[in-house]
C-alpha positions as CSV (number, residue, x, y, z in Angstrom):
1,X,34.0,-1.4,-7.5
2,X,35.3,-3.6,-4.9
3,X,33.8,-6.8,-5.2
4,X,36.1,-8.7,-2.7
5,X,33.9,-7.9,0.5
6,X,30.5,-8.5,-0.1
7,X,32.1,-12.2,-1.9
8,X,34.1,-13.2,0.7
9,X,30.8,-12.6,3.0
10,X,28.9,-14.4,0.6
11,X,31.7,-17.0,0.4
12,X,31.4,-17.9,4.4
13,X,27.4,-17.9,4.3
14,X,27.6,-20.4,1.4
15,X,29.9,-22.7,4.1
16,X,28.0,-22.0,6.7
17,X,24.8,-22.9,5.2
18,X,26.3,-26.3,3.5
19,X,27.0,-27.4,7.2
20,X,23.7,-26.5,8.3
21,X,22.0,-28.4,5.8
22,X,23.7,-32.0,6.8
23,X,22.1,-31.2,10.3
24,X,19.5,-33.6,11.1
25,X,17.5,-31.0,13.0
26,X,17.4,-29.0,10.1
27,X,16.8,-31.4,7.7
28,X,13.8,-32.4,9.8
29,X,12.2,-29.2,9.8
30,X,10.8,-29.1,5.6
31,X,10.1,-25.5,5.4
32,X,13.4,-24.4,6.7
33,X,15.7,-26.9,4.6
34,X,13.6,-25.7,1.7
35,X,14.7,-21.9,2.5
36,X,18.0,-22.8,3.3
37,X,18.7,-25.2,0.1
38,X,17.1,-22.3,-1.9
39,X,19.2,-19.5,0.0
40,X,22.4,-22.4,-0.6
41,X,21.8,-22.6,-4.6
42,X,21.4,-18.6,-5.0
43,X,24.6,-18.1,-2.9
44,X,26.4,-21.0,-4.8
45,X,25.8,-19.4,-8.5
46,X,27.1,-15.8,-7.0
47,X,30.1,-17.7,-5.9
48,X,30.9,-19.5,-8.6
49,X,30.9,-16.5,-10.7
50,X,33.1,-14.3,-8.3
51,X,35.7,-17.0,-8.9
52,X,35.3,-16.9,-12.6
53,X,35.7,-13.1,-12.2
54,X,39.1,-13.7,-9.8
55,X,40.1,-16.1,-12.4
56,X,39.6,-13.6,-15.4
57,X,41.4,-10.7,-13.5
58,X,44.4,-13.1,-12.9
59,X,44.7,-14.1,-16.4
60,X,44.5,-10.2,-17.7
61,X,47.1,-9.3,-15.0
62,X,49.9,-12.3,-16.3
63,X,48.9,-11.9,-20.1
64,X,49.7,-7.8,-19.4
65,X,52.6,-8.1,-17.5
66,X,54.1,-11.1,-20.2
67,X,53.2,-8.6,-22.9
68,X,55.7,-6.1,-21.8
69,X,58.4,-8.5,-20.8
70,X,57.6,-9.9,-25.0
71,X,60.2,-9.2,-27.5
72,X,58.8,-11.0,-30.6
73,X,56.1,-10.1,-32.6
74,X,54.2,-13.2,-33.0
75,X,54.1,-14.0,-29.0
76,X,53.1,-10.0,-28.5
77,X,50.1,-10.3,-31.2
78,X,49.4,-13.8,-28.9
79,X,49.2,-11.8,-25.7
80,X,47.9,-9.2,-26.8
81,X,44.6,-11.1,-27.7
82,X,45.0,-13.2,-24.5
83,X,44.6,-10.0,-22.9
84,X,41.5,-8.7,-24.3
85,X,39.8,-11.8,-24.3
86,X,40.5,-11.7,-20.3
87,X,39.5,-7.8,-20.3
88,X,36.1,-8.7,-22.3
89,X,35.3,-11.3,-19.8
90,X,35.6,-9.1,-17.0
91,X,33.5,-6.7,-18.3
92,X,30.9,-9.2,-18.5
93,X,31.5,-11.1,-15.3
94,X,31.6,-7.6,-13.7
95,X,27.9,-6.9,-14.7
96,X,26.8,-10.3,-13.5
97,X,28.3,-9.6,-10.4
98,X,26.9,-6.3,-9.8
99,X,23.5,-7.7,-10.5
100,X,24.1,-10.6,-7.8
101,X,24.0,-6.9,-5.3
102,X,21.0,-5.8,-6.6
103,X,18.3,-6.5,-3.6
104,X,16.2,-9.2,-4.7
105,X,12.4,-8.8,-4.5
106,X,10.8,-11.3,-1.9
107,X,7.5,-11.4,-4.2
108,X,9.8,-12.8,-7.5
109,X,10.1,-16.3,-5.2
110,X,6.2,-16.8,-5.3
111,X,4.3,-18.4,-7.6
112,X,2.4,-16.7,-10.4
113,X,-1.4,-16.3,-11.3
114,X,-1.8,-15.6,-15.0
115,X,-5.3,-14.5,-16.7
116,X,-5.2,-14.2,-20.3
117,X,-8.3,-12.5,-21.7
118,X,-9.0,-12.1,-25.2
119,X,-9.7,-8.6,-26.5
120,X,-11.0,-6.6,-30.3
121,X,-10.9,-9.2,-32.8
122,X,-13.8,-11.6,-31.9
123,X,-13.1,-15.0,-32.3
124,X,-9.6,-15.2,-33.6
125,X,-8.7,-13.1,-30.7
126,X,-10.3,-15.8,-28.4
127,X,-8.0,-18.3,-30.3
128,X,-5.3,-16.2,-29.9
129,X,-5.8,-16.2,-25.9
130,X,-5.7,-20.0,-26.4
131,X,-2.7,-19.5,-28.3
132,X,-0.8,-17.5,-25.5
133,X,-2.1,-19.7,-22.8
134,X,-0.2,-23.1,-24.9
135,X,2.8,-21.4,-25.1
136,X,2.9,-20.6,-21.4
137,X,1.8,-24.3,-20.3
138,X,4.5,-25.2,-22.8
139,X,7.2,-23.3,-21.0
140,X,6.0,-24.3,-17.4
141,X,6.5,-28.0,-19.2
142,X,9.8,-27.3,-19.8
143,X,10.6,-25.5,-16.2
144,X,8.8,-28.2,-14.7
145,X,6.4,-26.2,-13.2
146,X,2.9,-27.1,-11.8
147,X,-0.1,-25.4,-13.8
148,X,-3.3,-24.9,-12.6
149,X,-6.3,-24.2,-14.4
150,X,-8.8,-22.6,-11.9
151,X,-11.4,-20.6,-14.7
152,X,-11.9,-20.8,-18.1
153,X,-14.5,-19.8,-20.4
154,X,-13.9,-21.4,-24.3
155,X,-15.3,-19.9,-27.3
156,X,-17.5,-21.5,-30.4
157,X,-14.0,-22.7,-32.1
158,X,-11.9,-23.3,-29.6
159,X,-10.0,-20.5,-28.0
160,X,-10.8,-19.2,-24.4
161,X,-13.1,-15.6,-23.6
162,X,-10.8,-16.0,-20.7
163,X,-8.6,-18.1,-18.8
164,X,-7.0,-18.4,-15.4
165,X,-4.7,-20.6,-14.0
166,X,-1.7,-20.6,-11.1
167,X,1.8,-21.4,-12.1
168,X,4.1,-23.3,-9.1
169,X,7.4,-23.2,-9.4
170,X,10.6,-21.6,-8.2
171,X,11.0,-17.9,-9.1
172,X,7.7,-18.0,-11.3
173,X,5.8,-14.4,-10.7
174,X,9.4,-12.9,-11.4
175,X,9.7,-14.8,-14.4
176,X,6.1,-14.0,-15.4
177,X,5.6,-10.3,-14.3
178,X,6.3,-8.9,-17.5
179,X,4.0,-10.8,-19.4
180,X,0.9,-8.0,-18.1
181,X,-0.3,-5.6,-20.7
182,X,-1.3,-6.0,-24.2
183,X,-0.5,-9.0,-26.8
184,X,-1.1,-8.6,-30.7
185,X,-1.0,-11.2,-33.0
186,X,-1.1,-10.5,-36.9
187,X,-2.1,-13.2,-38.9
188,X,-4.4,-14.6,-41.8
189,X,-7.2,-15.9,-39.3
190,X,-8.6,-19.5,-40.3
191,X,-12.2,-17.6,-41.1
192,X,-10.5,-15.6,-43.7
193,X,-11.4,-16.6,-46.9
194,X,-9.3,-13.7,-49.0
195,X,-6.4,-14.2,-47.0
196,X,-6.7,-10.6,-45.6
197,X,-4.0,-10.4,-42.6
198,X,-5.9,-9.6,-39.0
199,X,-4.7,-7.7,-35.9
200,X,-6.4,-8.9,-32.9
201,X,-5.1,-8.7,-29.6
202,X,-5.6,-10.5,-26.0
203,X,-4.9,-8.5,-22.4
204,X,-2.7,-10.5,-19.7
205,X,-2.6,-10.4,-15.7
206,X,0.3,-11.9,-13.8
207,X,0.4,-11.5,-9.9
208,X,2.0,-13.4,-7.3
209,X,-0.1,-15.5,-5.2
210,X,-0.1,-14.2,-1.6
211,X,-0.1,-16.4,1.1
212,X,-2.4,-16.1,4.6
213,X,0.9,-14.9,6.1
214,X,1.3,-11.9,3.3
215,X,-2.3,-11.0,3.5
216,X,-5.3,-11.7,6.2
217,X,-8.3,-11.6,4.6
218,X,-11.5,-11.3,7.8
219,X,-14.0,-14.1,7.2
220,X,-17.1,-11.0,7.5
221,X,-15.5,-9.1,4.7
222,X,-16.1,-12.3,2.2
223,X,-19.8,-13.1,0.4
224,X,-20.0,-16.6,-0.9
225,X,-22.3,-17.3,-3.9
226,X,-22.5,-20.8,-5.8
227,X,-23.7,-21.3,-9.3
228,X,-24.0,-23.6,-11.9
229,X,-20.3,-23.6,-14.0
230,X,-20.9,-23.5,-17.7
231,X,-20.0,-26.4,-19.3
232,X,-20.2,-28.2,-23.0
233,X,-23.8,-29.0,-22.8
234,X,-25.6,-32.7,-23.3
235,X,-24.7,-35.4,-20.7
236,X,-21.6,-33.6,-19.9
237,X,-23.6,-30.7,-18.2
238,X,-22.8,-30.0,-14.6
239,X,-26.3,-30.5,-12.9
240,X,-24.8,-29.2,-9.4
241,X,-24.1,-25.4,-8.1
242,X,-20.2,-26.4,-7.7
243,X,-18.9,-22.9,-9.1
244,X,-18.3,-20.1,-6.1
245,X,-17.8,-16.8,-6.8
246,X,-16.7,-14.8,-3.7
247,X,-16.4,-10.9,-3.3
248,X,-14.4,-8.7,-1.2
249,X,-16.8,-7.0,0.4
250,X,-15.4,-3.2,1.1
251,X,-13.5,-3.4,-2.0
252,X,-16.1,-4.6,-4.1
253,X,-13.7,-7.0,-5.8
254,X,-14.9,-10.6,-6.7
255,X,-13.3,-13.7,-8.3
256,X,-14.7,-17.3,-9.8
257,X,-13.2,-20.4,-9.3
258,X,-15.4,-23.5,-11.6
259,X,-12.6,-25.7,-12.4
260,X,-12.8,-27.8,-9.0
261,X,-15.7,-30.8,-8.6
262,X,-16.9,-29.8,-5.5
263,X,-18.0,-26.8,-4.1
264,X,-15.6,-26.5,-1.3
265,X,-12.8,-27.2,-3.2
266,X,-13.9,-24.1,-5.5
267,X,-14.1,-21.9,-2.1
268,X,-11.0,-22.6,-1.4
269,X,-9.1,-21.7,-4.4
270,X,-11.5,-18.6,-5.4
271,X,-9.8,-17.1,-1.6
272,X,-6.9,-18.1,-2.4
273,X,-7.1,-15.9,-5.8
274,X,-9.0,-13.2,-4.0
275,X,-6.0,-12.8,-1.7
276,X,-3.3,-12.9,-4.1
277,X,-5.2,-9.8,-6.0
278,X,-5.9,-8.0,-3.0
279,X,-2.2,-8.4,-2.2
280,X,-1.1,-7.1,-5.5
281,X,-3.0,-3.6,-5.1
282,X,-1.6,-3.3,-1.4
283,X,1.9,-4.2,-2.9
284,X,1.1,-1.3,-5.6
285,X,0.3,1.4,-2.8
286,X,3.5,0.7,-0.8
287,X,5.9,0.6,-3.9
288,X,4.4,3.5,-5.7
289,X,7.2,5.5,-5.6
290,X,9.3,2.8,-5.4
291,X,12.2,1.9,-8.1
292,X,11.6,2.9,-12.0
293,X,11.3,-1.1,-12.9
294,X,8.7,-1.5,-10.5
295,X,6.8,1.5,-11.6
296,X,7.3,0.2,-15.0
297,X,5.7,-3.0,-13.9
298,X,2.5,-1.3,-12.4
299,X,2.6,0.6,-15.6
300,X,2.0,-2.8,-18.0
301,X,-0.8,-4.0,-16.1
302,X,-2.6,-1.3,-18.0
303,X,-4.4,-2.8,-20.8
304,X,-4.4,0.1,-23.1
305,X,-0.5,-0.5,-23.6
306,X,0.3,-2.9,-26.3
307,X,3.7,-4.7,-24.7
308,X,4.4,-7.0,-27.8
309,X,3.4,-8.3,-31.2
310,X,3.4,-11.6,-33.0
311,X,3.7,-11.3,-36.9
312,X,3.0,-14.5,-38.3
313,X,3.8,-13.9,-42.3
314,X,7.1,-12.8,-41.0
315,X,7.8,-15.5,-38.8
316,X,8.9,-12.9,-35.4
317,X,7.9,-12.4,-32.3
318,X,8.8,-8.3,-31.3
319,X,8.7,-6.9,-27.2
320,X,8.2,-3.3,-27.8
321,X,9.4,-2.6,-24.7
322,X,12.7,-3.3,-25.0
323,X,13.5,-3.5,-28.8
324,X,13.7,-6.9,-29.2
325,X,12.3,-9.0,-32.5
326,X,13.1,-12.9,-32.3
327,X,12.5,-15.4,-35.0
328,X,11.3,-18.9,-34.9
329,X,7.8,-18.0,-34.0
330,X,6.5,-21.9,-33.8
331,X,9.2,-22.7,-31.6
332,X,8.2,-19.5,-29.5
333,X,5.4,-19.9,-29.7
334,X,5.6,-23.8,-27.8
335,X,7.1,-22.5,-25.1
336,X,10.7,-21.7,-26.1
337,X,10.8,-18.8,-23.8
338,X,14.2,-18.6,-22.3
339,X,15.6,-15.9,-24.6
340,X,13.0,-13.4,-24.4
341,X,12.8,-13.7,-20.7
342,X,16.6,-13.6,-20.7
343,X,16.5,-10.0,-22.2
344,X,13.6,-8.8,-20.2
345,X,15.7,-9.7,-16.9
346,X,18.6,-8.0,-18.2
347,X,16.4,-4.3,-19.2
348,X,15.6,-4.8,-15.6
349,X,18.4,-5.0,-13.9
350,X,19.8,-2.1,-16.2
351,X,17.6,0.0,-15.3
352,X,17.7,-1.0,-11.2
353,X,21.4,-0.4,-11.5
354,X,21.0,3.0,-13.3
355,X,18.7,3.9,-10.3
356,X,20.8,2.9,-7.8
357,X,23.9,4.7,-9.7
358,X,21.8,8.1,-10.4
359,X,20.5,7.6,-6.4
């Protein structure tokens, strides 16, 4: 494939952008120097590996051509593996670089909401759900992202029923989107008294947060209840209606938002939520038939399919999806994400670029 073109475009842009964003009018304007420094630090990576591929094609080409002029044995075994180290590297700097073409997906940029729910196994699935949501907060830690708790409902010893919270951060729904489905754990729960090994399981739900811009939502079409949020009990008892709970009207759909003091505050984030699922089902109609990845992604929001396990006597962590078993599961399990969500981008952007080939 002939790289060259679409480089040297990208090449100029990445100039063209650097002097843009030294100009005071630009730099005055925050949304657009955010989109620009953003667009400036994509283009910059995609660069820098299209010289590392340049550089690896020059050294394959000399070590090649050396090798022929070679007339002792020792320098010919030398550049011989001086060549295929050059050839391996441009096989793998040639998949990078075919991925840099893939069209990105405008939603990946937004930020993520994530509901974690527990499911069969009572109250060590609840702790479970607790257990998922730490190791989540432990990776947005590490990312430096912003978390935001906006529901939660915890459970006698400890764990959540459910919880729901907004990650902000750069790139984190298409980090996140292929947490959705089905999470087992299997483990000797800490109400075990035979130390009998448990399966329980907790569903999750990532979706990117839509903006007013993405998706209008008509002021009639929303009914606004307050309540009273659940709390602890004893002094620490909310004595005023500060939870909302707002439903779509014609689509029936409804959200909570409790974790807010005051009532407008709750308002405010429950339509912000409400949106962001609303926008996620219109995003679903107009991509049904859209690529395979996507249709896988649709496909994992389904509760009834069981995406990974977590196998604590054997200390691994497997994604069924994709075939992979990691060890290490306390470190995984506080966040030590990057690997896993490493692999997950790469089955994706195999399969795009096996659609795109077969299309």
């Amino acid at each position: 494939m002939d790289f060259k073109t679409p480089f040297e475009k990208m090449e100029a842009e990445l100039h063209e952008i650097g002097l843009k964003l030294s100009d005071p009018t630009v730099i005055s304007d925050q949304n657009q120097f955010r989109d620009l420094a953003r667009r400036h630090s994509d283009l910059e990576s995609a660069v820098a590996l299209w010289h590392d591929y340049c550089q690896a094609e020059s050294d394959h080409s000399d070590a090649q051509a050396l090798l022929v002029e070679a007339d002792d044995d020792e320098m010919k075994e030398y550049l011989q593996a001086e060549a295929d180290d050059a050839a391996e590297r441009l096989q793998d700097l040639e998949a990078k670089l075919l991925r840099q073409l893939l069209p990105k997906d405008p939603v990946d940029e937004k930020n993520a909401i994530i509901e974690v729910r527990a499911g069969t196994g009572g109250e060590e699935a609840a702790i479970f759900a607790g257990d998922l949501f730490t190791m989540y907060a432990g990776y947005a830690e590490r990312a430096g992202w912003k978390l935001e708790v906006t529901d939660q409902s915890e459970s006698e010893m400890g764990g959540y029923k459910e919880i729901a919270f907004i990650l902000e951060g750069r790139n984190a729904y298409g980090t996140f989107k292929h947490e959705s489905g089905v999470h087992r754990v299997q483990r000797v729960p800490k109400t075990e008294s035979q130390g009998r090994i448990h399966t329980s399981a907790a569903s999750v739900i990532v979706l990117p947060e839509a903006e007013e811009v993405d998706f209008d939502i008509p002021a009639a079409d929303l009914r606004m209840e307050n309540f009273r949020a659940g709390g602890p009990g004893g002094q620490h008892m909310q004595k005023n209606e500060t939870a909302v709970r707002v439903t779509h009207i014609p689509s029936g759909l409804s959200v909570v938002s409790s974790s807010q003091r005051s009532q407008h505050q709750n308002r405010e984030q429950a339509v912000r939520l409400l949106r962001s699922r609303l926008y996620e089902i219109e995003l679903e109609k107009q991509q049904a038939e859209a690529a395979a990845v996507r249709r896988e992604q649709v496909k994992s929001g389904d509760r009834s399919e069981k995406i990974r396990t977590y196998n604590v006597p054997q200390d691994r962590m497997t994604d069924h999806r994709i075939g992979l078993t990691l060890h290490n599961l306390p470190a995984l399990m506080g966040g030590e994400l990057d690997t896993l969500f490493e692999a997950l981008a790469e089955a994706e952007h195999a399969d795009r670029l096996k659609e795109l080939a077969e299309g």
